[in-house]
C-alpha positions in Angstrom: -6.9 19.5 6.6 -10.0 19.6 4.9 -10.6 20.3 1.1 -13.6 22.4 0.9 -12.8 23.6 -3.1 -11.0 21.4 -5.8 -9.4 21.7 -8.8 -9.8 19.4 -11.6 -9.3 16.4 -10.6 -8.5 16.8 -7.3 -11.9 15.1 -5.9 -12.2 11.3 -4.9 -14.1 9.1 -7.4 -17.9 9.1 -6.8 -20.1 6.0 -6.7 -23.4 5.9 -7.2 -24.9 4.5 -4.7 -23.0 6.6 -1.8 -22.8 10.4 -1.3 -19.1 11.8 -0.8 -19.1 13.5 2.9 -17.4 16.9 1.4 -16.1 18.2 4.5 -14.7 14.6 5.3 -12.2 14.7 2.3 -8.7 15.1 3.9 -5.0 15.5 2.9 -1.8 16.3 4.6 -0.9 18.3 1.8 -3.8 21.2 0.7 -2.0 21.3 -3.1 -1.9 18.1 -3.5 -4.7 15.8 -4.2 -6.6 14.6 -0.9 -5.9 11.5 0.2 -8.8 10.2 2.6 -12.7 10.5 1.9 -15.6 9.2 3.5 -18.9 8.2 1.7 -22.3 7.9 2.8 -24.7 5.4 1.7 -27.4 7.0 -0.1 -30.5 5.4 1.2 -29.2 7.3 4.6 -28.8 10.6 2.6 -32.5 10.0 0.6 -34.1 8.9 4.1 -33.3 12.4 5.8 -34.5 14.9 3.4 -35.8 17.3 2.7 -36.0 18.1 6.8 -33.1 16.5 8.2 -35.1 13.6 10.1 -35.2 10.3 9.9 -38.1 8.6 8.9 -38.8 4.5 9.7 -36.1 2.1 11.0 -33.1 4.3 9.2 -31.4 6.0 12.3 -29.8 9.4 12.6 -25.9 8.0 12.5 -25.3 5.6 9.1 -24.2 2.3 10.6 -21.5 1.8 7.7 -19.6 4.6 6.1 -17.3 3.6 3.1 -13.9 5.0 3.3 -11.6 5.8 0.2 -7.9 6.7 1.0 -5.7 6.7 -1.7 -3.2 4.1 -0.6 -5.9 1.7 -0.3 -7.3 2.2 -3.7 -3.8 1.6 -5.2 -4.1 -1.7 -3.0 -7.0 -2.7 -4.4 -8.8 -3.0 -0.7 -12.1 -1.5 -0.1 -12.5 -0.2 3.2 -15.6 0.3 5.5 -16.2 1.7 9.0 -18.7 0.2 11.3 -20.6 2.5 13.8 -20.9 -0.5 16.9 -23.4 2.1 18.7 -26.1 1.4 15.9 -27.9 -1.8 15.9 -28.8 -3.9 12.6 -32.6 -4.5 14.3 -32.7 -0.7 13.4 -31.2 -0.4 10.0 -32.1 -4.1 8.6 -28.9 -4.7 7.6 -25.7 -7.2 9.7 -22.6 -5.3 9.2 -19.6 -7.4 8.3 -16.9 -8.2 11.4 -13.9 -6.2 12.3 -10.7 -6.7 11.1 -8.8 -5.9 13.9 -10.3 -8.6 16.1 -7.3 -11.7 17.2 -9.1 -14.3 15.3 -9.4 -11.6 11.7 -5.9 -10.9 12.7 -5.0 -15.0 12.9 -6.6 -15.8 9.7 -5.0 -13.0 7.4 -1.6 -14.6 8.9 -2.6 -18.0 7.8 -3.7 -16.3 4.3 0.3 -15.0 4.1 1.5 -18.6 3.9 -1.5 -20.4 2.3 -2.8 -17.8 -0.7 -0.4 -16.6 -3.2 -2.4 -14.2 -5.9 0.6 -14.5 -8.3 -1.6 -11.7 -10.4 -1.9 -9.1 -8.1 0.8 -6.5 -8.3 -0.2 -5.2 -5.0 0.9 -8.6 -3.6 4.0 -8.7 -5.9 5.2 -5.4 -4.6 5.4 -6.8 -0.9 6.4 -10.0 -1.6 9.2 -9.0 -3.8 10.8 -6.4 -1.2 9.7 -9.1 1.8 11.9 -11.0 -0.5 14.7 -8.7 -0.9 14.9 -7.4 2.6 15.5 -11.0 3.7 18.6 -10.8 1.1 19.6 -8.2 2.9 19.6 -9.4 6.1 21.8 -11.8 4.8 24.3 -9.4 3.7 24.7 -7.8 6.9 25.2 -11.6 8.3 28.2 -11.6 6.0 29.7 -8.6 6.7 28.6 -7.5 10.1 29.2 -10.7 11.5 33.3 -11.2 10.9 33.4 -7.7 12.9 31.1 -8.4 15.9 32.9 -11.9 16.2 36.0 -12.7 14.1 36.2 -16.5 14.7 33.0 -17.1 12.9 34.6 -15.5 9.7 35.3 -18.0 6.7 36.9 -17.1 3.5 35.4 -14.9 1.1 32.7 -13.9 3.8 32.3 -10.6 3.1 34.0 -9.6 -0.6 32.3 -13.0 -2.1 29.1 -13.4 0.3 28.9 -9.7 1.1 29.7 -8.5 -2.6 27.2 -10.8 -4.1 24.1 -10.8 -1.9 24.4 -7.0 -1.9 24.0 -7.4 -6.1 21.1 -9.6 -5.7 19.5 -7.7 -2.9 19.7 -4.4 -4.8 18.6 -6.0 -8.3 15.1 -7.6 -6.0 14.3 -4.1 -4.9 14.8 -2.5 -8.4 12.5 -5.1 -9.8 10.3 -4.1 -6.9 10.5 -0.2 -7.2 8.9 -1.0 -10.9 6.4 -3.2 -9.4 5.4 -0.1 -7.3 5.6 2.4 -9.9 3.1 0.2 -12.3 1.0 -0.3 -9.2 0.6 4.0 -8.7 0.3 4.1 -12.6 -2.6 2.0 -12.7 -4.4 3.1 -9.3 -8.5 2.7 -9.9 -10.1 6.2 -10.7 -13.4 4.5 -11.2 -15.3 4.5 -7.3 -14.8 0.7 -7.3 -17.1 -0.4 -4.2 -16.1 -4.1 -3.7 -19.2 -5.2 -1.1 -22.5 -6.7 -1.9 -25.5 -6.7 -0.2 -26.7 -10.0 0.2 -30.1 -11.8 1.8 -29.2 -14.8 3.6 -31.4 -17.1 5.8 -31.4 -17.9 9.6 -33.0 -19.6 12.6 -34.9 -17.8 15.5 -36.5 -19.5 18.2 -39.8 -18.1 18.4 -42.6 -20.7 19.7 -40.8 -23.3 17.3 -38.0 -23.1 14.7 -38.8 -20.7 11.3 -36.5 -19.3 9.0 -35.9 -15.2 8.9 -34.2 -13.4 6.4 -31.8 -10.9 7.0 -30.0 -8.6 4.7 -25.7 -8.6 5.4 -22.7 -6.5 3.6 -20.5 -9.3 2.3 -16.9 -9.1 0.6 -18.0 -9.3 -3.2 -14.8 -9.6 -5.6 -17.2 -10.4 -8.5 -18.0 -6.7 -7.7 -14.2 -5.7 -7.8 -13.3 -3.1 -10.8 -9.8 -3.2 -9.3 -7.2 -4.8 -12.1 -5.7 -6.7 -8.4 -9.1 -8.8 -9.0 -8.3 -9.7 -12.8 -6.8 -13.6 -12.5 -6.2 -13.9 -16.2 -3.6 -11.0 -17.1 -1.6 -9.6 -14.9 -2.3 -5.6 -14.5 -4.9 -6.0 -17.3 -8.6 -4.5 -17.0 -11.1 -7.2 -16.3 -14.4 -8.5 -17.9 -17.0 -5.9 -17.1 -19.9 -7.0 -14.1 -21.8 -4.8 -15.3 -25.3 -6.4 -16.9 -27.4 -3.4 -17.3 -26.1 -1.3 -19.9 -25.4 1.4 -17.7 -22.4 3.8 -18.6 -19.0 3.1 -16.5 -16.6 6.1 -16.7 -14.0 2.8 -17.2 -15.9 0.8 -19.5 -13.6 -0.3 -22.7 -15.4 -1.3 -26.0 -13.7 -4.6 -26.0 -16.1 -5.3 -22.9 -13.4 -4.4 -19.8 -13.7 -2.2 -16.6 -10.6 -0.8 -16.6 -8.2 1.5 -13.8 -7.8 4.5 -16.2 -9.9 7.5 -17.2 -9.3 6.8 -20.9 -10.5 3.0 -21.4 -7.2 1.8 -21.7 -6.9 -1.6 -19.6 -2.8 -1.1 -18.8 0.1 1.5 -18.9 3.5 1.5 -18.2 4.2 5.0 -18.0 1.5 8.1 -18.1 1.1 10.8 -20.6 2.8 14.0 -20.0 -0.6 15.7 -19.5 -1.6 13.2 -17.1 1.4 13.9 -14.9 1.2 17.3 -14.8 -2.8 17.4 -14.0 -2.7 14.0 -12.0 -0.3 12.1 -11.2 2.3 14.7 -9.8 -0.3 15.8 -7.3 -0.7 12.4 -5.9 1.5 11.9 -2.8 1.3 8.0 -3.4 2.6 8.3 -7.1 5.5 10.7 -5.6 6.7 8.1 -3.4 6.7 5.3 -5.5 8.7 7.2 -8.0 11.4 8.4 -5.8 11.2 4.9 -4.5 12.0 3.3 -8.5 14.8 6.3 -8.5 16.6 5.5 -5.4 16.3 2.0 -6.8 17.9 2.8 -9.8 20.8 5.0 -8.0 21.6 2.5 -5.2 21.3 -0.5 -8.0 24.9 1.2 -9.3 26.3 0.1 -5.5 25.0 -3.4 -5.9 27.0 -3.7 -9.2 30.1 -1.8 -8.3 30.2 -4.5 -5.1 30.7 -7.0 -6.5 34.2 -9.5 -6.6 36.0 -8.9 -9.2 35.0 -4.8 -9.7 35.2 -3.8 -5.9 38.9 -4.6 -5.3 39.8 -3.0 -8.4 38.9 0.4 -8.2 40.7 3.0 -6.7 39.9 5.1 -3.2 38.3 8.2 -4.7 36.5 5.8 -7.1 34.8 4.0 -4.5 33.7 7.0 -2.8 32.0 8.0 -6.2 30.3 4.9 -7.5 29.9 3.1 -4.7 29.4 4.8 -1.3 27.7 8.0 -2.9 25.0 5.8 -4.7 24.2 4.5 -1.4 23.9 7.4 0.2 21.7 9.1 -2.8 19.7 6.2 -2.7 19.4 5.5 1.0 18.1 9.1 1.2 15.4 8.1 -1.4 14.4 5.4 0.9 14.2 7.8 3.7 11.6 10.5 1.5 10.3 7.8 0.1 9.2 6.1 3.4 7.7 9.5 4.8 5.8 10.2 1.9 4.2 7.1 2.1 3.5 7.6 6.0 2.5 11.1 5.5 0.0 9.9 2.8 -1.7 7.8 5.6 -2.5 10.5 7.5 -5.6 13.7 7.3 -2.6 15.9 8.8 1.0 16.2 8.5 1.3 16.3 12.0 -1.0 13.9 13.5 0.4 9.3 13.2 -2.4 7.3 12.3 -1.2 4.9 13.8 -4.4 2.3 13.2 -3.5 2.3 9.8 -1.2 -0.6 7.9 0.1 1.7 5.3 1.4 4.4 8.3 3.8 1.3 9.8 4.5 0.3 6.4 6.0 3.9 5.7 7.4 4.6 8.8 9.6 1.4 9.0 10.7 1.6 5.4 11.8 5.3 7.0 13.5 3.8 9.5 15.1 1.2 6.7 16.3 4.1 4.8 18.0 5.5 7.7 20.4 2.6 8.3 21.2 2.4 4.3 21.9 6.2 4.5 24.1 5.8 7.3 26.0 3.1 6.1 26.5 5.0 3.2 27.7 8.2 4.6 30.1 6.0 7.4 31.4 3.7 4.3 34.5 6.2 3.0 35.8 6.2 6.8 35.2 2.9 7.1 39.2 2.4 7.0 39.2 2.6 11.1 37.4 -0.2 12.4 35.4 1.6 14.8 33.3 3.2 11.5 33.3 -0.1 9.6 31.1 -1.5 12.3 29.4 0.9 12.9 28.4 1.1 9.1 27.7 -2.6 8.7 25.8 -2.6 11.9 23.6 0.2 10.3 22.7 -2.1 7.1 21.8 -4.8 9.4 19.1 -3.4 11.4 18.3 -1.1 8.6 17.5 -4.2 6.4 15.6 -5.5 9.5 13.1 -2.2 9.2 12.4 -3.0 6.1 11.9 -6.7 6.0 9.4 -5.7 9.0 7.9 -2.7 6.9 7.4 -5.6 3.8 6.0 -8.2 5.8 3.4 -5.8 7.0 2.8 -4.8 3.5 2.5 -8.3 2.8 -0.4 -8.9 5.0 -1.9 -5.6 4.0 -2.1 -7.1 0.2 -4.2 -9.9 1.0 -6.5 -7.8 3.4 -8.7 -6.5 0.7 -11.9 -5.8 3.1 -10.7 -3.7 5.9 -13.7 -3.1 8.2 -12.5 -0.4 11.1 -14.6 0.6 14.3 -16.1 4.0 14.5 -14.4 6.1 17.5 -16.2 8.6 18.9 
C-alpha cells in the first residue's frame, strides 16, 4: 500500500544526506502511519539531474539504499539494502557484507552468549521475555507432565511448582510488557543514520606492491542518535556527535541528541496530544500497549494461582479471576502478536518472511494461541480429557514464545542489518 499524501506526522524522519523514495513509503494500514520507507543517498539523486542521466562513475541503480521500518527504529538497528548487480569499481565505494550469509549468521549467535548491553532496552525486552518463556516452559513441565505420565509426579508438582512458577512467569512478562511499552515511547523520530563512510587502505599487485585507497560504509555507533547507543543511563538521550553547530530537530540545551520531538531525553508515558496525533497511529506503539495490558490482565491469574489462594476459592470464582484473566490476556497476546507481524509487512496480505520482526510476531501469535486455549479449556478442565488438553496447550504455547524471544534476542544485537536487493 503506498502512501502518496500524509497527514501531519505521518511521514518517516528525513536525513540529510538521503532523499525519501516517496512512492516507496509503505503500510499495511493506509490510516495509520507507514511503517517501511526507503531512502536514497543524495549524491545519486544530485548526480542525475536535471536530465535524468548519470554522469561519471555514479551508475543508473544506487548500490545502497537505506531502509527505515518502524520496528527497526524502535530497535535501534539501522538497516541498508545492497544492490549485488552494481559494482564498487563503478561507484567508488565497498558496500558492507550481508547479514544473512552462515558465517554473519554464526557470529550474531556467538554475540547472544558473549555481549550483554545491560543498557539497551531493546535487548532487555527480549531477554526478559526469553527469560520468562523459559519459566514457562517450566510450568508446563509441572503440570503437564503428572498427566502425560503419572509416575514421574512428586508432591506438590503442580499446586506448589505449577502455582508458583506460573506467579513468577506472569510477573517476568509484566516487567517485560513495560520494557516494551518504554521502548515504543521513546522510538527515534530524528532520521538516525548509524553508518559512516570511511577511507581505508589496501594492497594491489600491480608491477610491485602499493597502497590504494578505497572508500567503505562501515557500522558507526559513534554516529548512533538511538538512546540503545547511550552506555551511561539507561533510556537516557546521549552526548550529542554533532561538532558543527548544525541544528538537530533532537538537540537538547544540556548538549544531548535525544528520541523525542521535544528535546526531552526520556518519558515514561506520552502527552495526550501526542497520542492522539502520534502515537495511536503507530501499529508498533498499538501492540506494545495491548501487549503491557494483557500483561496486566493475565498478571491477576499468576497471583490468584498461587498455594495458599488457588485451593481456597470457590468454582465460579475460579472461572472469574483466574481462567477469564487468562483468556483476556491470552487474547492480547494473540492481537498483540499480529500486530507486530502485520507491522513488518508493506501489505496486510503479503508474509515478509525475510524479516526478524515478522517471525518474532508470528510466534508470539502462535504463543498466544496456546495461553488462550488453556484459558478457555481451564473451567472444564474437571474431566481429564480437557485438563490435558489445556496444560498441553500452555506447554507448546510457552515454547512459541520462548522461540519468538530468542529470535528477538538475536534481533537486538543485530543493529546493522544489510539485506540483498531482489529483483
Amino acid at each position: 500500500m503506498r502512501h502518496s499524501h500524509f497527514q501531519p506526522g505521518h511521514k518517516p524522519p528525513i536525513h540529510p544526506d538521503f532523499h525519501l523514495k516517496e512512492s516507496h513509503v509503505t503500510g499495511p494500514v493506509s490510516f495509520l502511519n507507514p511503517t517501511s520507507a526507503h531512502y536514497e543517498p543524495t549524491q545519486y539523486r544530485a548526480a542525475h539531474e536535471p536530465n535524468g542521466e548519470p554522469r561519471g562513475q555514479i551508475p543508473a541503480t544506487p548500490q545502497i539504499n537505506r531502509l527505515w521500518r518502524s520496528r527497526d527504529n524502535r530497535k535501534g538497528r539501522h538497516a541498508l539494502r545492497v544492490d549485488p548487480a552494481v559494482s564498487p569499481r563503478e561507484t567508488g565505494v565497498t558496500a558492507p557484507p550481508l547479514t544473512r550469509s552462515g558465517p554473519a549468521v554464526a557470529k550474531g549467535i556467538l554475540r547472544m552468549f558473549s555481549y550483554a548491553p545491560y543498557w539497551d532496552v531493546s535487548y532487555l525486552v527480549a531477554t526478559t521475555f526469553t527469560l520468562g518463556s523459559a519459566i514457562w516452559i517450566i510450568n508446563a513441565f509441572f503440570v503437564w507432565l503428572p498427566l502425560a505420565s503419572p509416575k514421574t509426579e512428586f508432591h506438590g508438582e503442580s499446586p506448589i511448582g505449577g502455582g508458583v512458577t506460573a506467579f513468577v512467569g506472569a510477573t517476568i512478562f509484566e516487567i517485560g510488557s513495560v520494557f516494551l511499552f518504554l521502548e515504543a515511547v521513546n522510538a527515534n523520530q530524528t532520521g538516525c543514520f548509524g553508518w559512516a563512510l570511511e577511507t581505508v587502505l589496501s594492497k594491489a599487485e600491480d608491477e610491485g606492491w602499493r597502497q590504494d585507497a578505497k572508500k567503505e560504509l562501515r557500522p558507526s555507533m559513534s554516529k548512533c542518535e538511538h538512546h540503545h547507543a547511550n552506555r551511561e543511563h539507561l533510556l537516557r538521550g546521549r552526548l550529542s556527535h554533532v561538532t558543527d553547530g548544525a541544528e538537530h530537530p533532537g538537540h537538547e540545551t544540556g548538549g544531548y541528541i535525544t528520541s523525542s520531538p521535544d528535546g526531552r531525553s526520556f518519558r515514561w508515558v506520552p502527552s495526550w496530544s501526542e497520542l492522539r496525533t502520534h502515537y495511536l497511529r503507530e501499529l508498533g506503539f498499538l501492540a506494545s500497549f495491548i501487549q503491557l495490558l494483557s500483561a496486566t490482565v493475565f498478571w491477576i491469574a499468576g497471583l490468584t494461582g498461587l498455594p495458599g489462594i488457588f485451593d481456597h476459592m470457590s468454582h465460579g470464582l475460579v472461572d472469574g479471576v483466574y481462567w477469564a484473566p487468562q483468556i483476556v490476556g491470552g487474547t492480547g497476546f494473540m492481537l498483540s502478536g499480529l500486530l507486530f507481524t502485520l507491522e513488518t509487512q508493506t501489505k496486510w496480505y503479503i508474509p515478509s518472511w525475510h524479516v526478524l520482526g515478522w517471525h518474532v510476531g508470528a510466534w508470539n501469535f502462535i504463543g498466544g494461541i496456546g495461553f488462550t486455549l488453556c484459558g478457555a479449556l481451564g473451567p472444564a478442565s474437571a474431566h481429564s480429557g480437557v485438563e490435558y488438553q489445556a496444560t498441553l496447550a500452555t506447554f507448546w504455547g510457552s515454547w512459541a514464545f520462548m522461540i519468538g524471544s530468542t529470535i528477538q534476542w538475536y534481533e537486538s544485537l543485530q543493529k546493522h542489518p544489510v539485506e540483498k536487493k531482489c529483483y
